[in-house]
N, C-alpha and C positions, 0 to 999 in steps of 0.2 A: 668634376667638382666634388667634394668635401660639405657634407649638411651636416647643419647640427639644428637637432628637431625638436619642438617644446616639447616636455612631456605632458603637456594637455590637449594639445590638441594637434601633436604631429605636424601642425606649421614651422615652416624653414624660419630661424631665427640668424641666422649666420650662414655664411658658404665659405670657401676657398678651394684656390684652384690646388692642385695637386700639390705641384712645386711648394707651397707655400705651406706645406703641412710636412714638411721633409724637412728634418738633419741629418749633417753628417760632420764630421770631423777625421781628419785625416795625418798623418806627421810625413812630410814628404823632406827631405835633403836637409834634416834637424827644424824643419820649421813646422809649424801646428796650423791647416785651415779649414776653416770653418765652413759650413752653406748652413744658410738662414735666411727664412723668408725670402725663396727662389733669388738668393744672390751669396757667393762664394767672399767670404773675407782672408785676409792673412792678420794670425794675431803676430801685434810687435814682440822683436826678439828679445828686448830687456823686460817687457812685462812677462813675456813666456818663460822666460829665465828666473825672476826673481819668486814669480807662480811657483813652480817647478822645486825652487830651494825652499819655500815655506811648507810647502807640500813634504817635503821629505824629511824635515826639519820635524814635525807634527809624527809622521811615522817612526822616527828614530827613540823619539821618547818615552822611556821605559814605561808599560802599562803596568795597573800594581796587579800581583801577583794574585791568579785566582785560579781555580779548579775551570779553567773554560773548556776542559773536555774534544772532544774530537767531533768536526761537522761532516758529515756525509755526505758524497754526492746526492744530489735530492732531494734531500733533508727538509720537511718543510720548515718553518721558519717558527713556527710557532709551539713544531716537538724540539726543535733545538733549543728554543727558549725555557720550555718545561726540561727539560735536561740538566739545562746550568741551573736553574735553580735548584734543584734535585740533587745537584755537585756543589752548593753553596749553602753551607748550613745557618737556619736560621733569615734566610732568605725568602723574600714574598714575591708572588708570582704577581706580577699586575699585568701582563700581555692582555689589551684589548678590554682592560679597564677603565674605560672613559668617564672622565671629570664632566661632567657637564657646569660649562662656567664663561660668562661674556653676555648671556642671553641668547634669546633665540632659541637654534637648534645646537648651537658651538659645542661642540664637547672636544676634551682634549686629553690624551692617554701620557700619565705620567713621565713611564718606562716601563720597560718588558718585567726587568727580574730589577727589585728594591735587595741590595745587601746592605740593610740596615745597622749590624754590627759592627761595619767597616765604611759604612756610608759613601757606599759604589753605586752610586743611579745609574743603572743599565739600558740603554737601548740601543733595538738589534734591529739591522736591515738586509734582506736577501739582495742580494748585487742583481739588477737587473735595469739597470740604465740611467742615465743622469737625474731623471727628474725622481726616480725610487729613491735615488740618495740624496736627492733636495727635501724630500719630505723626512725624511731620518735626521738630516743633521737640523733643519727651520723646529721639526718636532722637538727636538734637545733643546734648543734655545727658547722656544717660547715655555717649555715647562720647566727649566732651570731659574728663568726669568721673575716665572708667577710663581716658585717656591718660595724663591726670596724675597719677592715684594709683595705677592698679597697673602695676606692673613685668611682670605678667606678661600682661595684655594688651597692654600697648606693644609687647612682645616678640612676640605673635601675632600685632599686625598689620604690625609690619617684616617676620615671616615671610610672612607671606601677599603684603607688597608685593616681596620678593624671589623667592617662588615664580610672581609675576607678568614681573618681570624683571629677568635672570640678573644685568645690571651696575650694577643701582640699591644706591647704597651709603645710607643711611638717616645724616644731619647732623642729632643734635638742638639745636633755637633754642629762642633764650628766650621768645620771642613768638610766638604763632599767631592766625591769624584765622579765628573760627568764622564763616560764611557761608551763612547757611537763601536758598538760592533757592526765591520759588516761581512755577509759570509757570501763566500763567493764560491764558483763550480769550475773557476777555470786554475791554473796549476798556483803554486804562489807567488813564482814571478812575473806574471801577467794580472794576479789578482791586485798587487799594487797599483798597478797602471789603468787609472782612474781617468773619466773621460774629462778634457780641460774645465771644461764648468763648472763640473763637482771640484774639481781642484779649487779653483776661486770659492766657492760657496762654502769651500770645508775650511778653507784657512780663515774666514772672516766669520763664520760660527767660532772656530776654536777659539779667536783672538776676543771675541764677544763674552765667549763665558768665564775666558782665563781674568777678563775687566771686573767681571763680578765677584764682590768679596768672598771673601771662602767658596769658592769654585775652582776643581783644576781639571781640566777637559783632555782627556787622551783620546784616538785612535788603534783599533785595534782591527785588522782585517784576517780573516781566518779563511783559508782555502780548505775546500775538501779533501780529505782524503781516501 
């Protein structure tokens, strides 16, 4: 069995049996199957097909040109993000800059590196399994989202990019470029070949932000070298 323990007082709040805490995904004879929740699926070949075309569709799409530098085997994720900014002039570091905004405890992190000049909103994910990459691309979309429609998140992250430094004057453009990096350790033609879920979740984030006015959402996956 699988617990999951309060943290006050150490009482079992949930269990599950093993099986039932286990993925996998497989490509056997052109076809994609799944095991979820101790039972195996086979995904349909026209959804897996037309998946697969939006997915590569998304890659194909010129990212705009920027100094993104060389990722490292290793690399942690957050000196590679001080890097590209450090290669991005005029560029603000916001990695792990959290908005606190929704109430509560919520807080939400812009993106990694703001290139404000060219208004490229950056965020970077280290490739390390499907739900790593659910939270990179869900993070892109809900902070694209509350750029454009509240005022008073905009407003908290010019503060916070002002409280970062003192002479940065905040120019808002009509066009932005939302930019999901993600950097990967394996060669670069395996770094492409993303696991099926992230595939769905990445085509319907891109198709989300592209809906939003002045928004254009690229892909960029970078392999170590």
């Amino acid at each position: 069995k699988v617990h999951a323990l309060s943290a006050l007082n150490d009482d079992i709040l949930y269990e599950w049996s093993a099986l039932e805490c286990l993925y996998a995904e497989i490509n056997f004879n052109g076809n994609v199957y799944m095991f979820i929740n101790s039972n195996w699926y086979q995904i349909n070949a026209d959804f897996q097909r037309e998946t697969d075309n939006k997915f590569r569709s998304i890659l194909e799409t010129k990212v705009p040109d920027l100094a993104w530098g060389v990722y490292s085997p290793n690399q942690k994720e957050k000196d590679f993000n001080a890097q590209l900014n450090d290669n991005i002039p005029g560029s603000l570091y916001m990695d792990a800059q959290n908005i606190v905004y929704g109430g509560g405890h919520s807080q939400i992190e812009f993106c990694d590196v703001f290139d404000h000049d060219n208004g490229n909103i950056i965020h970077v994910k280290k490739y390390a399994g499907s739900s790593v990459l659910s939270h990179l691309f869900n993070q892109a979309y809900v902070s694209a989202t509350l750029f454009k429609q509240s005022s008073e998140f905009k407003q908290a992250v010019v503060d916070k990019m002002k409280s970062n430094n003192d002479h940065f004057q905040f120019i808002e453009k009509d066009n932005y470029n939302i930019i999901l990096v993600i950097l990967s350790d394996k060669n670069p033609e395996k770094a492409q070949n993303l696991p099926f879920f992230s595939k769905i979740t990445l085509n319907h984030v891109i198709s989300e932000i592209n809906n939003i006015k002045g928004y254009s959402a690229y892909v960029k996956i970078i392999a170590a070298q």
